[in-house]
N, C-alpha and C positions, 0 to 999 in steps of 0.2 A: 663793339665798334672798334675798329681798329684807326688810329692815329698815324700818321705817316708825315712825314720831309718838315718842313719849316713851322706850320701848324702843329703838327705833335711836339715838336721842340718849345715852341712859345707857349701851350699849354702846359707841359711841362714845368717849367719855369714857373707858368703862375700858381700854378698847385703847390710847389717848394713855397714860393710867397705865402699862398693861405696858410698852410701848416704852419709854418716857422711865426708867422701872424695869431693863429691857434693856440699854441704851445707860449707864447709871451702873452697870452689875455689873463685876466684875472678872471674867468670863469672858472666851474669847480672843475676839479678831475674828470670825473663822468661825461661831463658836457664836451670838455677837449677831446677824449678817446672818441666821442660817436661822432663831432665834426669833422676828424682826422680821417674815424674811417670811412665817411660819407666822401670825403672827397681822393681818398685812397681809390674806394669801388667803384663809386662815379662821375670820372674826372673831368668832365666837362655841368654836369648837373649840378653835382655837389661842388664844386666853385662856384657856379652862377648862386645857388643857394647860398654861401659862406657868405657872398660878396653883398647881399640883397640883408641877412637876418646874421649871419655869423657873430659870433665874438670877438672883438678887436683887441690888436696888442696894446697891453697898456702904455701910455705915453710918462715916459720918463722927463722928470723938470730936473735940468745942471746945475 
């Protein structure tokens, strides 16, 4: 599929979210690299997947 003008820019963007979301979860290692690259390979699938079952950043208390 190819992604193009304002829509591939906002998915864009929210794919940055997931990962950088991915990457602060306390899931293990393993579990991070295949949700990273589920949503690397399938940028619209694997968000809706992250966002539905994914691992969440852990919430940090001040």
């Amino acid at each position: 599929m190819e992604y193009a003008g304002i829509g591939g820019f906002i998915l864009l963007v929210l794919n940055i979210w997931a990962i950088v979301s991915i990457i602060g979860s306390n899931a293990t290692t393993g579990s991070k690299v295949l949700w990273t690259l589920l949503v690397l390979v399938l940028p619209l699938i694997g968000f809706i997947a992250w966002l539905i079952t994914g691992p969440r950043a852990s919430q940090r208390l001040a």
